[in-house]
C-alpha positions in Angstrom: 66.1 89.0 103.9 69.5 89.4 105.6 72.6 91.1 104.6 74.9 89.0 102.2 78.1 87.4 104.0 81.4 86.4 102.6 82.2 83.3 103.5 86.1 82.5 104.2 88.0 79.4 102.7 88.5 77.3 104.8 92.7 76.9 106.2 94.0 74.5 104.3 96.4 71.8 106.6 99.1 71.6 103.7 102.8 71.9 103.9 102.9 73.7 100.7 101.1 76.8 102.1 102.5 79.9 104.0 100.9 81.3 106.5 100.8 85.2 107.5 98.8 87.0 109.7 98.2 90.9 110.9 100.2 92.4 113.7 96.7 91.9 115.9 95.9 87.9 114.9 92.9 89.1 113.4 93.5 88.2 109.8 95.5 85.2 108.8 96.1 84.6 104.8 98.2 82.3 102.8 99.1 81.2 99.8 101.0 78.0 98.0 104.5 77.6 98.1 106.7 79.1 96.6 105.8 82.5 95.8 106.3 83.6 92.4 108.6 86.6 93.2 109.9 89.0 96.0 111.3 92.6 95.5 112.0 96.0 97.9 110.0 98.5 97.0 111.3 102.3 97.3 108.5 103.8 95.9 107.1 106.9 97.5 103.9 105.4 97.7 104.9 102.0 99.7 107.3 104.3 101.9 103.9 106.2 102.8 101.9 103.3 103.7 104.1 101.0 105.3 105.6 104.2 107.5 108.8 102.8 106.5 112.3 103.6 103.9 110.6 100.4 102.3 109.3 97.2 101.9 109.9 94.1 100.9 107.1 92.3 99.0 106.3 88.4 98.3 104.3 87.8 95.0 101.8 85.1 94.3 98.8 84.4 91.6 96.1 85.4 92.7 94.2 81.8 92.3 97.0 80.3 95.2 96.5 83.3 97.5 93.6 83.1 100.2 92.6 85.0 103.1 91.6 82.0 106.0 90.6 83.8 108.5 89.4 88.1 109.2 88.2 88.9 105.8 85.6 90.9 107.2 87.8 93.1 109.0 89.8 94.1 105.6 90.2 97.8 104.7 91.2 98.9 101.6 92.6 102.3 99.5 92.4 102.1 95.8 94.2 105.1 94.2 92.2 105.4 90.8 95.5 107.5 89.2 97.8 105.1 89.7 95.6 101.9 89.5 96.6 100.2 92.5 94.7 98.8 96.0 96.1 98.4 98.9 94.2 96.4 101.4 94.6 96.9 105.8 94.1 95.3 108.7 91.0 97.6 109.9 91.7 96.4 113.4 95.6 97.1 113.7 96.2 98.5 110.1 98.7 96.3 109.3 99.4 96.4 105.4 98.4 93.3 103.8 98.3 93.5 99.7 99.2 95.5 97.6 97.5 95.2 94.1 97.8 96.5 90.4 95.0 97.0 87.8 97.5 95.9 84.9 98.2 92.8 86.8 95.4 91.8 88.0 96.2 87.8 88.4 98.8 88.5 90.8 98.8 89.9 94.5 102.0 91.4 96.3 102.2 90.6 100.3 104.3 92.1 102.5 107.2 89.8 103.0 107.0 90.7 107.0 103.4 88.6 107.5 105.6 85.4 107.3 107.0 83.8 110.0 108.6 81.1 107.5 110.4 80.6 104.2 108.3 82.0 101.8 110.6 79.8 98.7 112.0 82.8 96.9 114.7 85.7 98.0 114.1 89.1 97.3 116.8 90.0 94.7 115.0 93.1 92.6 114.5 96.6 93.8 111.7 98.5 92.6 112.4 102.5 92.3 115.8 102.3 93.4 115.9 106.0 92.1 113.7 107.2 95.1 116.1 105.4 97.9 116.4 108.0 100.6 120.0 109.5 102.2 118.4 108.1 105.9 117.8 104.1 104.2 120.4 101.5 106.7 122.6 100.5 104.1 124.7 97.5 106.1 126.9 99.8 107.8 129.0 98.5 110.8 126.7 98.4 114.0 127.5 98.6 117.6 126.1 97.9 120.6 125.2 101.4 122.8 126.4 101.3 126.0 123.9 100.8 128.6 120.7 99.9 126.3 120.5 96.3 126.1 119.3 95.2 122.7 120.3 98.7 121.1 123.1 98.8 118.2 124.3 102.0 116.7 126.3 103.5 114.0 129.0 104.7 115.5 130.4 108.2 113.5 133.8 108.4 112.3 136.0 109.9 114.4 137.5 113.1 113.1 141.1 113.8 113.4 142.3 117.2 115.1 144.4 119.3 112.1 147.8 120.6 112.8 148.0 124.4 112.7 150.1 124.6 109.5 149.6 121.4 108.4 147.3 121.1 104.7 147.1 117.5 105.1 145.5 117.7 109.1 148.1 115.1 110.0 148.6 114.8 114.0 152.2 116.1 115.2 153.4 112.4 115.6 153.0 111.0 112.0 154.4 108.0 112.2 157.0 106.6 109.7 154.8 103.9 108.3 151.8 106.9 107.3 155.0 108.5 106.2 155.4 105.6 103.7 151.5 105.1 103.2 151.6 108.7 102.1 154.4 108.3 99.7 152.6 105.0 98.2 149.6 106.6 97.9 151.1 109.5 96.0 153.2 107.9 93.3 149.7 105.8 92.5 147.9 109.2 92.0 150.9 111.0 90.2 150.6 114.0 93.2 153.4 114.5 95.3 152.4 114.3 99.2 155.9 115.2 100.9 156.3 118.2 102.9 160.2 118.1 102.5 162.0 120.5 99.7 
């Protein structure tokens, strides 16, 4: 007798499903709409796997979640310490779930499989604590000169200190940063002038 096969569910051809795949094609899943949650994980251990500062994750039962087509050509780490699977693309390794032993019923996908709306926003941040210094945190971008497609942070420009002067104000301080200055130090109680 012949090795056992798993067979794959068939795609459904519902509107209320949404569909992800693998960076390759091979494997497709879904799962009914809406999901149940969505969070950013900044937990060493996603950082690790996803090669990335984090990642953002789409939560559904398990009993609405299906993998249509590629189940075959799933991979998957459990890490006995901490209870959780996560599962692969074995062709591209592409993360595709993310599972926890104390919540078994439920699956976590990453939120990047979907091309579409997956019916909830991700509005909670999972081990905020462990957000690293390098994270993009919405700064101002701009785009760099000659590389079409490529936006940059641009650094502050740092101003060139006055020999003499403890504030590093240029020689021409104008008389409105004269006034700023003033302002600025009757708000904070510390007295800013340079005049006796």
């Amino acid at each position: 007798m012949g090795k056992a096969t798993i067979v794959e569910k068939t795609p459904r051809a519902s509107a209320a499903s949404v569909v992800g795949e693998c960076l390759c094609g091979t494997v497709q899943i879904e799962f009914d709409f809406p999901a149940r949650w969505a969070w950013h994980d900044h937990s060493r251990a996603t950082r690790r796997a996803h090669g990335a500062a984090y990642a953002t994750y789409v939560g559904s039962w398990r009993r609405r979640f299906r993998v249509t087509r590629g189940l075959a050509e799933i991979t998957r780490f459990q890490d006995e310490a901490t209870g959780t699977a996560r599962s692969f693309c074995a062709r591209c390794g592409t993360p595709l779930l993310y599972e926890r032993t104390r919540s078994a019923h439920m699956v976590n996908i990453p939120r990047a499989l979907f091309a579409s709306r997956t019916g909830r926003e991700p509005r909670y941040h999972v081990a905020i604590d462990e957000l690293q210094d390098w994270t993009y945190l919405g700064e101002p971008l701009v785009p760099l000169k000659g590389f079409p497609g490529i936006v940059w942070e641009r650094p502050a420009r740092k101003k060139r200190r006055e020999a003499g002067d403890p504030l590093g104000r240029p020689a021409r301080h104008s008389a409105a940063s004269e006034r700023h200055d003033r302002f600025k130090s009757k708000r904070s109680g510390i007295d800013l002038s340079l005049s006796s």
